[in-house]
N, C-alpha and C positions, 0 to 999 in steps of 0.2 A: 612197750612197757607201760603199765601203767599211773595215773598219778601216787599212787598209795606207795608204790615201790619208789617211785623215784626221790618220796618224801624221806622211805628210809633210809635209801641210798646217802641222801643229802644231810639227813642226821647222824648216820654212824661216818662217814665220811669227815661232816665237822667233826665229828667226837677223836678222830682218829688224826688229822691236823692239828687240833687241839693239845694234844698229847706230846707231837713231835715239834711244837712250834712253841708253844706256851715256855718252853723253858729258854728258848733261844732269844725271843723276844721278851723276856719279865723275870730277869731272874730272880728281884729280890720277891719276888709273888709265886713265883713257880719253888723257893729255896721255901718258903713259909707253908704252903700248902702240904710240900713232901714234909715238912716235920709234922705239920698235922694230922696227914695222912700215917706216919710212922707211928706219931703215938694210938691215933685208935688202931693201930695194927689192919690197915687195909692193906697193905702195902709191906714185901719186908723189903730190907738191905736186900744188893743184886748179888751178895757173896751166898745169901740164903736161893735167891729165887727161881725159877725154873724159866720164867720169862725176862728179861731186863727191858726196862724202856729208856732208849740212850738215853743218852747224858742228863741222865739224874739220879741214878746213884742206889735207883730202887727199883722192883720187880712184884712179881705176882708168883708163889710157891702153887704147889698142886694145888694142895685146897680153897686157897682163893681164888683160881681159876676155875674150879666145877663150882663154888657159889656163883662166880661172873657169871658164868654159862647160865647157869637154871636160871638168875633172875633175868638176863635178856631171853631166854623161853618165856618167861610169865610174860612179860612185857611184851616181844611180839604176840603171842598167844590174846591177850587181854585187848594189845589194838586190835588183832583181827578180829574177837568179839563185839570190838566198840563198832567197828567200821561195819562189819554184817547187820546190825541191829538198825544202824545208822540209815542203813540204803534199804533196810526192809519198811521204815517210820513212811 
């Protein structure tokens, strides 16, 4: 495998620790985010959601799941433009 992958691996990897730890460890920062997260409506209530992220009380519905999706397409898409351009210089 090589470094380009394992960099991703290591980024969504944190991002997805992040997720299931942040509230275990910080709750009064992880309770302030989920309401900020609520009001700009990233995030619904897990009674609405299609996905729940434990123990917080919130989730991701269809449609904010197919926006997630597309923007991590652009985003890998866009490094893999950067990184090709990168090694062609």
């Amino acid at each position: 495998m090589g470094k380009d992958w394992e960099f991703v691996i290591l980024v969504f990897g944190g991002l997805v620790a992040a997720v299931f730890l942040l509230p275990a460890l910080l709750p009064e920062l992880a309770a302030a985010a989920i309401a900020k997260l609520l009001s700009w409506q990233v995030v619904v209530p897990s009674a609405e959601a299609l996905v729940s992220i434990p123990a917080t009380g919130v989730g991701f519905d269809l449609p904010r799941l197919l926006v997630g999706v597309g923007v991590l397409l652009l985003v890998v898409c866009a490094g893999r433009v950067f990184m090709t351009r990168g090694a062609q210089a």
